[in-house]
C-alpha positions, 0 to 999 in steps of 0.5 A: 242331817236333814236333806227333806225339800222344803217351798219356804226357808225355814227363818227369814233372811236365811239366805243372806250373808254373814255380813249384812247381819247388823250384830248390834240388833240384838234379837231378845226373843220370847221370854216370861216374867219369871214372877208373873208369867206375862210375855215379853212384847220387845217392840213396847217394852224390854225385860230385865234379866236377874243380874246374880244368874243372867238367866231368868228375867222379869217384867218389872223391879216389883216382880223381881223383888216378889220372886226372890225368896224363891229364886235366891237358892237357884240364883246363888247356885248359879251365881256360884257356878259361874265364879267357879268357872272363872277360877280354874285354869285354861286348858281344854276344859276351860279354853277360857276363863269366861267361858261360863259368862260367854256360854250364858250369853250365847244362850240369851241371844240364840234364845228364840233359835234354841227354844225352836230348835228344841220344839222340832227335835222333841217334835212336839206339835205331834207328839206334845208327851215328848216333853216329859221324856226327852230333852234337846242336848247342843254340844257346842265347840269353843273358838277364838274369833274376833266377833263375840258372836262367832265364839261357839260352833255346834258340834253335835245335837242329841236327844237324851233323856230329861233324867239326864239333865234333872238327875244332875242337879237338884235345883236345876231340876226344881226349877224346871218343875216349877216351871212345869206346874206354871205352865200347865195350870196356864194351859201349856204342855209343859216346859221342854228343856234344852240342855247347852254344853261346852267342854265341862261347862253347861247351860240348862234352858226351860222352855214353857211351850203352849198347848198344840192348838196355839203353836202356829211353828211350822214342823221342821226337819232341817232343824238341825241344819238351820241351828248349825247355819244361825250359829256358825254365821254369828246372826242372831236374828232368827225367826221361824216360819209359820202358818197360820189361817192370814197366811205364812209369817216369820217371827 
């Protein structure tokens, strides 16, 4: 890990204990109608999230109806691999029958700390070409604790290539494509993708991420250090430190 000296932490409340995280604030983080491209905005309204998949939202019923011609085969597949995972015994493969439903979740909650996490390991504000190339794999270790936000611990973070994550699955690797195209006809890089994994259990999550000149997230080398505190201490609030022109801001 990371040892590098820095003036600011790297998210607000970092140093705070574990117990004065209030679990029931939920932090949703940055998320994009899947239909339209438009940005969550959590304080003026929620998105609501594919209920076959859990893992891709929408801004409203209307554009959840439009996309699903299109997402119907990825969200079957998902849906699919979800039930799947629930019908094979526990062992340490499967150390629970849920196993799928709590790694999806943990994935929702720690979006904004995933997403982040992989900008830094990809190191894209100086080299945006990364996000072809390379992806962000988080081996996760599963616990049995009492608070459900403590289930996982990071076990270890790679870089691997993208082939890796897209050469598994093939419409896995047409979603991310499609993604792709959106964001760069919107003016983005591309979409960075961050793999999450746990035994045989994995998560795949793409990140559409903005061109450079609009990304005010501060670089970070301790990234892996500050994954590794969020998750082990269960809190969910994280917001990144930025530098903008007004000044310095989390969020």
């Amino acid at each position: 890990m990371s040892t590098a000296y820095y003036s600011q932490p790297a998210a607000a409340n970092y140093y705070a204990p574990a117990s004065a995280h209030v679990t029931s604030q939920k932090q949703r983080g940055y998320r994009i109608c899947d239909q339209c491209g438009a940005a969550e905005n959590p304080s003026t309204s929620r998105f609501r999230m594919c209920g076959g998949c859990m893992t891709t939202q929408y801004c409203s019923p209307d554009c959840q109806k439009m996309h699903w011609s299109s997402h119907k085969p990825i969200c079957q597949h998902t849906a699919a691999q979800l039930a799947g995972a629930k019908q094979q015994p526990v062992g340490p493969a499967y150390p629970d029958e849920n196993l799928a439903k709590h790694l999806r979740k943990f994935t929702s909650l720690h979006s904004t700390l995933l997403g982040w996490s992989g900008f830094q390991a990809l190191q894209l504000k100086r080299m945006p070409a990364n996000v072809r190339q390379h992806a962000l794999l988080v081996e996760l270790s599963y616990n049995s604790h009492a608070d459900p936000n403590r289930r996982f611990s990071v076990a270890g973070t790679h870089l691997v290539s993208r082939s890796y994550v897209t050469d598994r699955d093939p419409l896995v690797a047409a979603d991310i494509q499609r993604r792709e195209e959106r964001c760069r006809r919107n003016g983005g890089i591309g979409t960075a993708v961050v793999l999450i994994q746990c035994g045989s259990i994995s998560q795949v999550m793409p990140v559409e991420v903005d061109p450079p000149s609009k990304i005010s997230w501060d670089v970070r080398e301790d990234w892996a250090e500050v994954l590794h505190h969020f998750v082990e201490s269960g809190r969910t609030d994280f917001k990144p430190i930025s530098t903008s022109p007004r000044g310095i801001h989390y969020g």
